[in-house]
MDTraj code that builds the backbone (N, CA, C; nanometers):
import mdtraj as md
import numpy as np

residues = "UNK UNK UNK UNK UNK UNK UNK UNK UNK UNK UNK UNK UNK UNK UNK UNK UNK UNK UNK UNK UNK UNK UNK UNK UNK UNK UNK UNK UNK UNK UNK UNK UNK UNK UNK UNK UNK UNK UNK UNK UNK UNK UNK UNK UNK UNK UNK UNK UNK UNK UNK UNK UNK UNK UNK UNK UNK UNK UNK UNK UNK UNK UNK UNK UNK UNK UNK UNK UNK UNK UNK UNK UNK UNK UNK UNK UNK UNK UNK UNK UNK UNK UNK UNK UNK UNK UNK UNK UNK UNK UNK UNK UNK UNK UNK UNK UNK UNK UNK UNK UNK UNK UNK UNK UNK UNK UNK UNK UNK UNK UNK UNK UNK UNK UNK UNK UNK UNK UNK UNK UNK UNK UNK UNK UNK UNK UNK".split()
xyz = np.array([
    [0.0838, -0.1179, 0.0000],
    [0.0000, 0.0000, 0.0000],
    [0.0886, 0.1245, 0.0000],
    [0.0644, 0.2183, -0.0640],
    [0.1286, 0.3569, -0.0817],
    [0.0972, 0.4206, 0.0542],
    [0.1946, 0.5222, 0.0707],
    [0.2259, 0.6148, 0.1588],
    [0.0973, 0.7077, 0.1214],
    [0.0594, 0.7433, 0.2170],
    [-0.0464, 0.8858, 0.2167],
    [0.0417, 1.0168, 0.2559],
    [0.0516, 1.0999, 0.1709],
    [0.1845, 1.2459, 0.1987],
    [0.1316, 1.3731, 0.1974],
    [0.0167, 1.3478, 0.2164],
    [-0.0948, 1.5165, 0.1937],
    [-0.2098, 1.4710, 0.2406],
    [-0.2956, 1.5818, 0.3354],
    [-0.4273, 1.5783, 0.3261],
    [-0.4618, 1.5480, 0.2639],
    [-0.4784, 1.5782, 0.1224],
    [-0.5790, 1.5741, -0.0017],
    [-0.5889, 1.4462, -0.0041],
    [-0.4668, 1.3642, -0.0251],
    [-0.4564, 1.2351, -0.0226],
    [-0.5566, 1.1492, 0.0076],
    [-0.5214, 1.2053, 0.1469],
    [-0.6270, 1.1489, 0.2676],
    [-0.7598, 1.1226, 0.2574],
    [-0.7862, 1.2688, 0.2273],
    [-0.8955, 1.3055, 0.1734],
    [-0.9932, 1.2123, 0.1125],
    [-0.8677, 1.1918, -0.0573],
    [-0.8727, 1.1355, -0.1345],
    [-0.9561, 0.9972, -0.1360],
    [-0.8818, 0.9203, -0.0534],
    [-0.8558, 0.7982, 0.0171],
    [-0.9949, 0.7384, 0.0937],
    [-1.0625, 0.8577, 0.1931],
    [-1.1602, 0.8546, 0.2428],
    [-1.2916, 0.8442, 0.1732],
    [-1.2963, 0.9206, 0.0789],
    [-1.3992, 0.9526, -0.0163],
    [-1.4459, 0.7988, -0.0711],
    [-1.3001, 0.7383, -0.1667],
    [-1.3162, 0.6070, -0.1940],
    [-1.3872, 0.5158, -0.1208],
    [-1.2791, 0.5210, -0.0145],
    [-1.3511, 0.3979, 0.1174],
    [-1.5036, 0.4530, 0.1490],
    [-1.5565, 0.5487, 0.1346],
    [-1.7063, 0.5879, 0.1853],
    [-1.7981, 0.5327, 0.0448],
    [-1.7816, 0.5381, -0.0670],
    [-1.8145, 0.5024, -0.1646],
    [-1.8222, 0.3758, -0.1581],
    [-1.7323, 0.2780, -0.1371],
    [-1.7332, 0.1559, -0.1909],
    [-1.8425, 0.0903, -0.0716],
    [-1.7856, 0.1369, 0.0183],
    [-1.9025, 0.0700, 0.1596],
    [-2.0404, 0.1542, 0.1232],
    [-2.0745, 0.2608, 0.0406],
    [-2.2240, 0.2879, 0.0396],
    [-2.2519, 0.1644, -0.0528],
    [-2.1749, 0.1494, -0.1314],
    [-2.2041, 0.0393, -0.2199],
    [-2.2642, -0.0936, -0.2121],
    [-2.1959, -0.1692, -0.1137],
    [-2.1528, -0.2718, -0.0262],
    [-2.3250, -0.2647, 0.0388],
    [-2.3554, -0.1401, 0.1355],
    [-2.4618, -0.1363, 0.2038],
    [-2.5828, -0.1050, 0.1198],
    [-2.6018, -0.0696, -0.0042],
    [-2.7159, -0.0194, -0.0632],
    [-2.7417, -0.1705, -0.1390],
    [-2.6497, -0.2680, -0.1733],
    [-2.7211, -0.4251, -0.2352],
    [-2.7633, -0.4985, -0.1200],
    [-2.7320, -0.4972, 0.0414],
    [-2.7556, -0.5656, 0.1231],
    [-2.8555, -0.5570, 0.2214],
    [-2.9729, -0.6526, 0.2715],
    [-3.0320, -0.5935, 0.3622],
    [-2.9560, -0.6046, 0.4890],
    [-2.9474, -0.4787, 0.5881],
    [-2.8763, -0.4945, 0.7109],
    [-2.9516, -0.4778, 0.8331],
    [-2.9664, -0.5865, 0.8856],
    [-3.0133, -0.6362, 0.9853],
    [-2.9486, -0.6339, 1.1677],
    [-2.9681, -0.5365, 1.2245],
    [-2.8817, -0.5207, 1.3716],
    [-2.9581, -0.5405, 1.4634],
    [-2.9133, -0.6618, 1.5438],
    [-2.9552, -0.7008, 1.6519],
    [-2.9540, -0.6971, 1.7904],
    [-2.9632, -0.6428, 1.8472],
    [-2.9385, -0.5743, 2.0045],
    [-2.8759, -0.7131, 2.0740],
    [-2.8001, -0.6851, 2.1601],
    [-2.7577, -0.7554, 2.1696],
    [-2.6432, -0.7578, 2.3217],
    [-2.7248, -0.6650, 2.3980],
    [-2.6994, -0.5724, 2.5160],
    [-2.7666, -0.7197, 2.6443],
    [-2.6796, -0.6759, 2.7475],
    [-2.7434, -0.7159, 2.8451],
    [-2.9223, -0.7883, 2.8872],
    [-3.0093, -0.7333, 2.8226],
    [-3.1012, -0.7311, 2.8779],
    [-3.1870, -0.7864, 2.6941],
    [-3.1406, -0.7778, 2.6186],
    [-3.1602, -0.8459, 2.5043],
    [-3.0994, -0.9934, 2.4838],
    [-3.0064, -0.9999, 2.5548],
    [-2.9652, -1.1611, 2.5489],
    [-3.0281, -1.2292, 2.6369],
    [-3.0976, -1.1547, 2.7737],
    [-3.1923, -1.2123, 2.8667],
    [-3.3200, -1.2415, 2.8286],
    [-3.3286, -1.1624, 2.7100],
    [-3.4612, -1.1998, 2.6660],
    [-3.5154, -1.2748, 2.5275],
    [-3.3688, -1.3218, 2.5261],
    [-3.3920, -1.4479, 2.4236],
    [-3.3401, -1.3839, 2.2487],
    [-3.2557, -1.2468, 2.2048],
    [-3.2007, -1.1881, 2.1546],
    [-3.0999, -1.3046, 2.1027],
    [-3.0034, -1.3432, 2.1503],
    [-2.9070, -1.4660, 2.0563],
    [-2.9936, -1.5524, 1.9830],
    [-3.1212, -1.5988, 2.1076],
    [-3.1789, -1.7187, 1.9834],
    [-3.2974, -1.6334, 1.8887],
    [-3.3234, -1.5143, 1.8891],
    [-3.3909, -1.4256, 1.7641],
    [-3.2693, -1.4303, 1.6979],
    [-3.1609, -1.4058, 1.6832],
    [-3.0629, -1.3660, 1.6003],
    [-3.0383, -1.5413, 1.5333],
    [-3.0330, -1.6070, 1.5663],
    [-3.0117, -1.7234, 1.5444],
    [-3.1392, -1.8108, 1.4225],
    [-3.2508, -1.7583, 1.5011],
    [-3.3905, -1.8127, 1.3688],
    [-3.3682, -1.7480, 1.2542],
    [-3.3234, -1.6262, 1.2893],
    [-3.3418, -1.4892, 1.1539],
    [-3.2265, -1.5775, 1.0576],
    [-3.1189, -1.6067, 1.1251],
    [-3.0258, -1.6427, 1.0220],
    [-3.0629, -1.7639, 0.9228],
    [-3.1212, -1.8542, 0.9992],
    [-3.1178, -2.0164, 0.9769],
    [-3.2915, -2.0148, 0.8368],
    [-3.3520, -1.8797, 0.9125],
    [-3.4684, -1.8474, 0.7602],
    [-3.4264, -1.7875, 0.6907],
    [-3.3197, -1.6953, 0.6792],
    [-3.2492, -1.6558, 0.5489],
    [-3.2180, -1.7559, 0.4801],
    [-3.1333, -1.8372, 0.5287],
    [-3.1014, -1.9703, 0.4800],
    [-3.2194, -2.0785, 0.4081],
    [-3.2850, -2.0989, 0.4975],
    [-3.3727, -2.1600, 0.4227],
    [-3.4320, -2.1310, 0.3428],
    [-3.4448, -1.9854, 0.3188],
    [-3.5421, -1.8870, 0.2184],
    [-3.4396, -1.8594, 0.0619],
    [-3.2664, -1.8941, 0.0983],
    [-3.1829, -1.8943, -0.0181],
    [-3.1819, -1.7616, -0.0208],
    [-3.1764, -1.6572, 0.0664],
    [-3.1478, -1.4960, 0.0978],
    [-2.9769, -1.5026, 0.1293],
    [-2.8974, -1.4541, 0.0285],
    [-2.7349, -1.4114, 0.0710],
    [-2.7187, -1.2764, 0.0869],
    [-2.8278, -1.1819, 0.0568],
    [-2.7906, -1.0627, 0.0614],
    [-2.8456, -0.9839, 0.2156],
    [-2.8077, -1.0519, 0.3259],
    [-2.8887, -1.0074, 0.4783],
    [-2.7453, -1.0171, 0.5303],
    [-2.6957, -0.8846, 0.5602],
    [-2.5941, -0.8966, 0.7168],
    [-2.6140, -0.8795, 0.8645],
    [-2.5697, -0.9354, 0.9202],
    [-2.6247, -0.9558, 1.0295],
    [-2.5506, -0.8862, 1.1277],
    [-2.5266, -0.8334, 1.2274],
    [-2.4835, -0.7395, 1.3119],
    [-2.5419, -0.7400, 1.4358],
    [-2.4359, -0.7820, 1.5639],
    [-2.4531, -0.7619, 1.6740],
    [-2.4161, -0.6157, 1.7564],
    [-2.5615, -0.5454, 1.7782],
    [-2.5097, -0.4056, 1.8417],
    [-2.5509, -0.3837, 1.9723],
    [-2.5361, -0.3044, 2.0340],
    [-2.5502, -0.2958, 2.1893],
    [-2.6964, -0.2224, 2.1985],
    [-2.7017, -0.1957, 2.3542],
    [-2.7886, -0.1121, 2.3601],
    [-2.8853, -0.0377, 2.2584],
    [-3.0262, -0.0416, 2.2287],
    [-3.1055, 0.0508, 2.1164],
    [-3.1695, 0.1549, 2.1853],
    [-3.2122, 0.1235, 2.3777],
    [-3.2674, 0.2230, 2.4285],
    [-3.4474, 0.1380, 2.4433],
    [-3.4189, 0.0150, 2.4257],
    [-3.5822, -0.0013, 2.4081],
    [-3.6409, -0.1539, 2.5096],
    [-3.5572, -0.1202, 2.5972],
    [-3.5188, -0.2344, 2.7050],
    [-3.6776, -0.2518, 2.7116],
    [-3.8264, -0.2244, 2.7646],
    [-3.8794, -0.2888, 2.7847],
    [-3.9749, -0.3794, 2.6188],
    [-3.8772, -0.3599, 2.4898],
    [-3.9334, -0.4364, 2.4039],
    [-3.8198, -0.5012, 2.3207],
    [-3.7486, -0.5647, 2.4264],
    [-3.6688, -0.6688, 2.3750],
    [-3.6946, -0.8017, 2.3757],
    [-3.6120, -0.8913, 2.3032],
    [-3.5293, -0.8204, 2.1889],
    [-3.6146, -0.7419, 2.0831],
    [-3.4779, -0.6463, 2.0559],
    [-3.5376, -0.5779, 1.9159],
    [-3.4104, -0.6221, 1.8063],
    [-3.5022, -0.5631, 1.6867],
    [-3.4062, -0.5666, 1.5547],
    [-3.4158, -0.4558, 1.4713],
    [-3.3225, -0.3670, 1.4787],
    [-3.2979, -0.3052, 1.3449],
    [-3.3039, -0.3296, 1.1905],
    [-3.3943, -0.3404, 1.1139],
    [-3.3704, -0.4094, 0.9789],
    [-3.3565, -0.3250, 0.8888],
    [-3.2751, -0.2380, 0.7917],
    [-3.2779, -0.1726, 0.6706],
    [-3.2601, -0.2273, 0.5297],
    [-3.3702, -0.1736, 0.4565],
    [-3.3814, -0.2783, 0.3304],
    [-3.2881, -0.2127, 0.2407],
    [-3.2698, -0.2139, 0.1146],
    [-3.1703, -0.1264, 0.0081],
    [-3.2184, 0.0003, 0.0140],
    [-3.2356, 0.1018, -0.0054],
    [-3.3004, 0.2192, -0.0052],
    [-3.4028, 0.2446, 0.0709],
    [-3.4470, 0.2350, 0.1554],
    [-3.5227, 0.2176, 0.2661],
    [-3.4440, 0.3093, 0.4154],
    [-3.5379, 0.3611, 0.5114],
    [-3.5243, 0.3828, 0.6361],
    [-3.5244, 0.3072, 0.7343],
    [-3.4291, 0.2885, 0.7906],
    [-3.4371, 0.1536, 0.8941],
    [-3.5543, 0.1076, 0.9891],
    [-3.5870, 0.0241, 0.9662],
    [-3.7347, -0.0037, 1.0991],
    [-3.7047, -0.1133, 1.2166],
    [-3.7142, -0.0545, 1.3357],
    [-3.7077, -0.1177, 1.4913],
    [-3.8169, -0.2030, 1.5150],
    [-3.8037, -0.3211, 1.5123],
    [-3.9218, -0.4269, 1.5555],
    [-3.8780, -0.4892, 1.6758],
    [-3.9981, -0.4846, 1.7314],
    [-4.0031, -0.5304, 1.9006],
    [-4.0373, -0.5996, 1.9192],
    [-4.0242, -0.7046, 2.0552],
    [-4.0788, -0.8562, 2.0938],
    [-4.0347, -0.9420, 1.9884],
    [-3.8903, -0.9530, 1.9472],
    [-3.9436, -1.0666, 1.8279],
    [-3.8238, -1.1976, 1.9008],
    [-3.9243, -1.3004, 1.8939],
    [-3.8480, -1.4033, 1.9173],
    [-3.8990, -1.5239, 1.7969],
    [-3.8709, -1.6642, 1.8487],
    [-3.8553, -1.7037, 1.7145],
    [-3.9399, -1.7003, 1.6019],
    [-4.0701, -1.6930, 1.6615],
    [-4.1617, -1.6999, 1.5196],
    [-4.1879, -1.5482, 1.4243],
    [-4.1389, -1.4451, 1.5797],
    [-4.1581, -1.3130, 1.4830],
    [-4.0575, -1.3228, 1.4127],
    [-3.9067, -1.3829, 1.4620],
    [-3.8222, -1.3407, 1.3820],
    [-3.8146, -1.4050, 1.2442],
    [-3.8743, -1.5432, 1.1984],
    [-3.9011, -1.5839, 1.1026],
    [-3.9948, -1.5111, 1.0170],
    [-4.1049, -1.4844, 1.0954],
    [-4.2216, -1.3557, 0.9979],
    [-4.1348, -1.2674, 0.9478],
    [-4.0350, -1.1809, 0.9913],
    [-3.9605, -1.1052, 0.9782],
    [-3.8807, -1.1326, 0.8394],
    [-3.8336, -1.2394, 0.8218],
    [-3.7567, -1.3440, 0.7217],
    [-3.8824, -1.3223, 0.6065],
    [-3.9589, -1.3935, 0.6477],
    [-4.0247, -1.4321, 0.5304],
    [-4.1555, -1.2981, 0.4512],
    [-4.1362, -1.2391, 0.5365],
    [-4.2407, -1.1306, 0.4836],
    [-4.1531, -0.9919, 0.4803],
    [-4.1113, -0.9146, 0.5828],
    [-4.0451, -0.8575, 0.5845],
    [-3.9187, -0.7941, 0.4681],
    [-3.8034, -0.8780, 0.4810],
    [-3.6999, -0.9227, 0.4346],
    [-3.7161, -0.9066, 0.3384],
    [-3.7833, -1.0618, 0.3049],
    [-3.7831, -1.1141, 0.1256],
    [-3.8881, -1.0119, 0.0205],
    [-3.9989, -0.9477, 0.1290],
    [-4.0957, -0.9418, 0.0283],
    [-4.1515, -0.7935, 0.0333],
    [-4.0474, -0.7233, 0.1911],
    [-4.0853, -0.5902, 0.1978],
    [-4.2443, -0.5462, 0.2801],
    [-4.2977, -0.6224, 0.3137],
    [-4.3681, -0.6990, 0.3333],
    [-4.4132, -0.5863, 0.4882],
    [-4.4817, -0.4981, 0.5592],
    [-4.4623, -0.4934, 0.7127],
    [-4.5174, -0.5843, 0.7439],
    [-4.4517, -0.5711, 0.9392],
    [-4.5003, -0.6737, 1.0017],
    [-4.5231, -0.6083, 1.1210],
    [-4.6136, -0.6376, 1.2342],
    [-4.6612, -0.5855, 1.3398],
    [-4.5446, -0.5743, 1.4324],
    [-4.5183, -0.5361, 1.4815],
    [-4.4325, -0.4640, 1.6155],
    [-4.3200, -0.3770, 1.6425],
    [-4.3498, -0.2724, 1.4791],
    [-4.2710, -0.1733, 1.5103],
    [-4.2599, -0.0839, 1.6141],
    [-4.1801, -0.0010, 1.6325],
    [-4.1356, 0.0647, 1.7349],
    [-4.0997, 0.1806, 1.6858],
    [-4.1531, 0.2910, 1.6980],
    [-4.1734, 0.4205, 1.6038],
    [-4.0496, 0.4921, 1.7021],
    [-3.9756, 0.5516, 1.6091],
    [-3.8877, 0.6453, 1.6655],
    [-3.8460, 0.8175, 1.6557],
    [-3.8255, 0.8363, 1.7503],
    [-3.8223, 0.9612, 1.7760],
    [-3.6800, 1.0523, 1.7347],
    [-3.6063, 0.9522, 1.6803],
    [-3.4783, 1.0248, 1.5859],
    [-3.4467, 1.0051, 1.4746],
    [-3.3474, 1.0844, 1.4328],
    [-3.2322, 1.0748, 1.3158],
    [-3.1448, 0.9798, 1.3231],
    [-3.0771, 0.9099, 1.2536],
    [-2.9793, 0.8119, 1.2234],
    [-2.8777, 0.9194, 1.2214],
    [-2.7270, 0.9124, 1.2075],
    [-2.6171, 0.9589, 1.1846],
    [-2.5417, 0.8958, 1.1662],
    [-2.4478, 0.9120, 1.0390],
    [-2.4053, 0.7573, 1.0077],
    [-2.1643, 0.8293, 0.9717],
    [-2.1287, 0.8073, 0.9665],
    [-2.0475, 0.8391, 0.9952],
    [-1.9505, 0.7911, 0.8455],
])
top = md.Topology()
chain = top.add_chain()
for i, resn in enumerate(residues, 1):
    res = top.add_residue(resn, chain, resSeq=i)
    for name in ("N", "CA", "C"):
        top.add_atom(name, md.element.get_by_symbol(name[0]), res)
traj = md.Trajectory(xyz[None], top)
């Protein structure tokens, strides 16, 4: 890898890497799973675990999966973050295994809502 010898460079450099990852994230659905204290108590690993195993079965490669902390929504855990390709991300609550399969199969694949969103009161900021 080359030396970086100027801001601009840098700059340069950054721009790329922000590009290629919008890229990366605009073919994939991305899926973040809480995954905090009080989400693994409430059965959060094995939601994260159905979601995967119905992608699979559904022949879905384009779902990443992501373990994140804290969402702020402790009394409707687990939750899941799901963002489709061009889409605004949506927070679904209570989901354990069968929501998280509804989630898979309607959701996901077909765009599909599903009952237990969790309406939010902010902006994303994405870095």
């Amino acid at each position: 890898m080359a030396k970086i010898k100027s801001l601009a460079e840098l700059q340069k450099k950054a721009e790329e890497l922000k590009a290629a990852a919008n890229k990366i994230k605009s073919d994939n659905v991305i899926v973040n799973v809480s995954l905090a204290t009080c989400s693994i108590a409430s059965g959060g690993k094995e939601a994260m675990e159905a979601m995967k195993q119905e992608c699979a079965a559904q022949g879905l490669t384009n779902v990443e999966f992501n373990q994140v902390g804290c969402q702020t929504y402790c009394y409707a855990e687990p939750t899941v973050e799901i963002t489709l390709p061009g889409k605004e991300p949506v927070v679904f609550g209570y989901v354990k295994d069968e929501k998280a399969k509804e989630l898979v199969q309607k959701y996901i694949k077909n765009g599909e809502m599903v009952d237990g969103v969790i309406p939010s009161a902010y902006e994303r900021v994405v870095f």
